[in-house]
Structure formats: structure tokens, C-alpha cells
N, C-alpha and C positions, 0 to 999 in steps of 0.2 A: 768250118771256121767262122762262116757269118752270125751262127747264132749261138756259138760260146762270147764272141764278140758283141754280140745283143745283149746278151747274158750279163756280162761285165758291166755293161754300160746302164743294164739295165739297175745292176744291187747297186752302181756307183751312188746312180741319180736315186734309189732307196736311202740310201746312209745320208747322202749329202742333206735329204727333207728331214729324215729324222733328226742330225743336228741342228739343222735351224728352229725345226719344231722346238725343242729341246732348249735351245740357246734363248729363244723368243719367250718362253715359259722361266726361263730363270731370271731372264729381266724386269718379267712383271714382277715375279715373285721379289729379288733385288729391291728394286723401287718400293715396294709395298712391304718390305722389313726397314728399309730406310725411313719409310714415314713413320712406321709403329713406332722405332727407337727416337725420333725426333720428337711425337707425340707425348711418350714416356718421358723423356729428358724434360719438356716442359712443365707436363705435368708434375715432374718431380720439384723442380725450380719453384712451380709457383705454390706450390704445399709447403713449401724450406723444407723439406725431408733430407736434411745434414749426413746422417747417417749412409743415406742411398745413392751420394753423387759421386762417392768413390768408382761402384758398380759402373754409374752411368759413362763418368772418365774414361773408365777401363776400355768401356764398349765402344765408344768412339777413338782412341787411340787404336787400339787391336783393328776394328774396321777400314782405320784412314791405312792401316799398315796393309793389311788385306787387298786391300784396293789397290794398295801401288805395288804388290806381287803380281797382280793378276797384268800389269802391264809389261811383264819381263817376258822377252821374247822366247818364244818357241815351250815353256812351261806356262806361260798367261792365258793361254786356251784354254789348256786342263783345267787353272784352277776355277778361272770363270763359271766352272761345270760347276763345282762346289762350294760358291761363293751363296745362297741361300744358304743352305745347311750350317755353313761354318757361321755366317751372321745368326742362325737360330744359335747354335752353341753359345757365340760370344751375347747375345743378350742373357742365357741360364749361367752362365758360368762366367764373365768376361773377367771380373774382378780375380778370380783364382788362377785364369789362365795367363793374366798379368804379371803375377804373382812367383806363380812356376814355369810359367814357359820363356816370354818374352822378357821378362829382366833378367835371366839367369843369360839367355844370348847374347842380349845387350852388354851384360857385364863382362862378356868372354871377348865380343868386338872391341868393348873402350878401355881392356888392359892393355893389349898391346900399341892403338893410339895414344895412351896415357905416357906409355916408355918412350913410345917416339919424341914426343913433346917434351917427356922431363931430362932426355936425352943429348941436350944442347942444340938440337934442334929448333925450338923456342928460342934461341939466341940471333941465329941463323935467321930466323923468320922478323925477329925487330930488325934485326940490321937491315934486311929488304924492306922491312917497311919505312924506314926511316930514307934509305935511298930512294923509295916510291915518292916521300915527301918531297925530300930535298930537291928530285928532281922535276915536279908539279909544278906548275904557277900558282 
């Protein structure tokens, strides 16, 4: 039993280094796609390249979104894993992934808040605010 139990503790404390290894290497990497894209951004800015700051938009929206997935509980580990990679995609392709991926979501989340809204509910919601005023100094 002693040395299945050595065993165990031994691949724990193997996995536990290679994810840190692993986690520590995608941060550098992280950081140093973040500056490439901030570098680019600029440089785009200060050439006026009109044409190319849709792309740039795209990749900094899609990324600010990325970023705030990777802090949702108990799936924000995983994707951290693949937050390099996905920032490579999104600087080759950000604008199309814009395009077809995240507005077509967007547009399926803000139908249904749309109906709630046009639903009398907007009615509801002046009335409270009017009673928030009324009731204020």
C-alpha cells in the first residue's frame, strides 16, 4: 500500500509542475500577444490606415470578451489553457470571427431582452424610477 500511495502522490506532484509549467508559459506568451496587438493597434492609428481599424476593433473587443470567459468559474481554467492560441486566431481572423460568430450570439441574447423591454416592462421600470426620484432629496 506504501508505494501505490507514493505512486499517486508521486504523478499528483508530476501533473500539478506540468500545469504550472504550462500555465507560466501561457502567460508569458499572453502578455507578449497583448503587446504585439497593442504595438499593431498603434501602429495602425499613427499610419491612418482607415481601412484596418475595423480588424483592430474587432480584436480587442473579441479579446476584452475572451478575458472575461476565462474568469467564469470552474470553465476559466480550461480556457486560460487556450487563451494564446485563441488571441493568435483573433489577431488572423478577428474581424470575420466578429462577423459570424459573436454578433450572430449577441443578436440571439438581445431578442429576447428586446421583448422583455418592449413588453410593458419599460413602463414598469419609469414608474420605479420616477418613485426613486420622487423619493430622493
Amino acid at each position: 500500500w506504501v508505494g501505490a500511495a507514493a505512486a499517486v502522490a508521486f504523478a499528483s506532484l508530476l501533473v500539478f509542475l506540468f500545469y504550472r509549467a504550462v500555465s507560466f508559459l501561457n502567460s508569458i506568451a499572453t502578455v507578449a500577444l497583448w503587446c504585439f496587438a497593442a504595438f499593431d493597434t498603434a501602429d495602425t492609428l499613427a499610419h491612418g490606415s482607415e481601412q484596418l481599424l475595423s480588424r483592430k476593433l474587432a480584436f480587442w473587443v473579441l479579446a476584452m470578451l475572451w478575458s472575461g470567459l476565462t474568469y467564469l468559474p470552474m470553465v476559466g481554467v480550461f480556457l486560460r489553457l487556450f487563451t494564446p492560441i485563441v488571441f493568435a486566431l483573433l489577431l488572423a481572423a478577428g474581424e470575420t470571427i466578429f462577423r459570424r460568430v459573436a454578433l450572430p450570439i449577441l443578436s440571439l441574447t438581445a431578442a429576447p431582452l428586446r421583448r422583455a423591454l418592449s413588453s410593458g416592462s419599460s413602463e414598469r421600470l419609469f414608474r420605479a424610477e420616477a418613485l426613486r426620484r420622487a423619493i430622493s432629496p
